[in-house]
C-alpha positions in Angstrom: 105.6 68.7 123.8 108.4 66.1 124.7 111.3 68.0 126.9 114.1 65.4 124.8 117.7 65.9 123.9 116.5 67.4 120.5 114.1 70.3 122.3 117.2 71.3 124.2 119.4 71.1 120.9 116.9 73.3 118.4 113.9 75.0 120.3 114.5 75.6 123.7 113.7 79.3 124.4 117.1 79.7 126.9 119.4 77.2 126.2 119.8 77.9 122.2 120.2 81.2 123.3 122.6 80.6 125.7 125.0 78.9 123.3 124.3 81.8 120.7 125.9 84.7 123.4 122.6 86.5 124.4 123.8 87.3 128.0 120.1 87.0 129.9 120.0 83.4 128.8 123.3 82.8 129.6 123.2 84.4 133.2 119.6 82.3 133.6 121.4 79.0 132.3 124.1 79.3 134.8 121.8 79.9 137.7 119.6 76.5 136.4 122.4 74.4 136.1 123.7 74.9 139.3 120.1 74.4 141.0 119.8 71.3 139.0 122.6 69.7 138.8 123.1 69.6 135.1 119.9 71.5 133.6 116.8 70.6 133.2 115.6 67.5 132.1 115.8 68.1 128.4 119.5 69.5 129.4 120.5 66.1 131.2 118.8 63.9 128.1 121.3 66.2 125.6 124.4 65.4 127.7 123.5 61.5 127.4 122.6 61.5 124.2 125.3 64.1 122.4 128.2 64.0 125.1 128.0 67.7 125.7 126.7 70.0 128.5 123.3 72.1 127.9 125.6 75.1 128.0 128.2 74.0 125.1 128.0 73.7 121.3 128.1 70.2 119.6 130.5 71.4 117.8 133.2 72.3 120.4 133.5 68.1 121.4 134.0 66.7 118.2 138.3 66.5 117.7 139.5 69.5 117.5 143.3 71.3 117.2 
């Protein structure tokens, strides 16, 4: 299984749970971020590729009011 910015994005057990609201995931997100310095390394591949932290929505860059 490749750890890429599209595992982050669609299947990875904490982080799409973590931008759904589920609390556990989003307490356990926090804590790897901060040990990491950005996530792991499907986390850090996301932010290159789509701009956006492991922790945010796609959605929530793209121009906005």
């Amino acid at each position: 299984m490749k750890l890429d910015a599209e595992f982050c994005e669609t299947r990875c057990p904490v982080c799409t749970r973590a931008r759904a609201g589920v609390g556990w995931a989003k307490w356990l997100q926090r804590i790897e971020m901060r040990l990491t310095g950005g996530g792991c390394p499907a986390g850090r591949d996301r932010r290159r590729r789509y701009g956006v932290n492991p922790d945010e929505p796609l959605e929530r860059r793209g121009g906005g009011v």
